[in-house]
C-alpha positions as CSV (number, residue, x, y, z in Angstrom):
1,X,23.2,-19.6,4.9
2,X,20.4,-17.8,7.3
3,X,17.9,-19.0,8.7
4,X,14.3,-18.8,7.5
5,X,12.4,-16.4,10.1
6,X,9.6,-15.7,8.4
7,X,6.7,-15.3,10.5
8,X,3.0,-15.1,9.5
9,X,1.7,-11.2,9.8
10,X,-0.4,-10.5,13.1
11,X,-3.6,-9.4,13.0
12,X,-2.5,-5.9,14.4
13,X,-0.5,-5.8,11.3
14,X,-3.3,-7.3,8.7
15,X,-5.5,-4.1,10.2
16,X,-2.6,-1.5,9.6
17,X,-2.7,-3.0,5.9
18,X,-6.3,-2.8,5.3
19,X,-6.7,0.6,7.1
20,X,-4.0,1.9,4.3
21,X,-5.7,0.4,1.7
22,X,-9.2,1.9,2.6
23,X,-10.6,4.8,0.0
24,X,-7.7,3.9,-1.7
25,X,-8.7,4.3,-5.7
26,X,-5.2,5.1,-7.7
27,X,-2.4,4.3,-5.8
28,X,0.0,1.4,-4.2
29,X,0.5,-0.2,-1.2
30,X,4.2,-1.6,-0.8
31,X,4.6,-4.6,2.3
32,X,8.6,-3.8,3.0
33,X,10.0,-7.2,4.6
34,X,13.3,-7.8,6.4
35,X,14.3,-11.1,7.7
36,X,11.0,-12.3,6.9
37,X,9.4,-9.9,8.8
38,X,6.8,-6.7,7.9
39,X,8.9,-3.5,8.7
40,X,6.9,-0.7,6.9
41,X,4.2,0.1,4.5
42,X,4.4,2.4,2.1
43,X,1.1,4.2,0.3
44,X,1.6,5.8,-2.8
45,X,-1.9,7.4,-4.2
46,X,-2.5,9.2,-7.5
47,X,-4.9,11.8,-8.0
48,X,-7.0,11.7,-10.9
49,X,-7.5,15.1,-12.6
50,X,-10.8,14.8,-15.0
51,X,-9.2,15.7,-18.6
52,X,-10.7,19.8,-19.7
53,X,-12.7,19.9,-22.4
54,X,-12.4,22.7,-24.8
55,X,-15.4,25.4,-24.3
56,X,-17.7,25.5,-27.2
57,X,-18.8,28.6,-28.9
């Protein structure tokens, strides 16, 4: 069986994640780990498109 190397995320890295998730409003964020360690983060956003409302007349 492996060994456990899971390793508590650095402040370097708890910055990169909070930078990514800044103006964020729709959307994920998506922590990739590999052998207990952060490798990548991935930011999907959505934009919102107001729904058209029919003109009147």
């Amino acid at each position: 069986m492996s060994e456990n190397k899971n390793q508590p995320l650095s402040e370097e890295q708890i910055r990169l994640i909070q930078k990514q998730a800044e103006g964020l409003q729709y959307g994920t964020l998506n922590l990739v780990f590999q052998d207990g360690l952060l490798i990548q983060i991935d930011r999907n956003e959505k934009l919102r498109i107001p729904a058209r409302r029919p003109a009147e007349g």
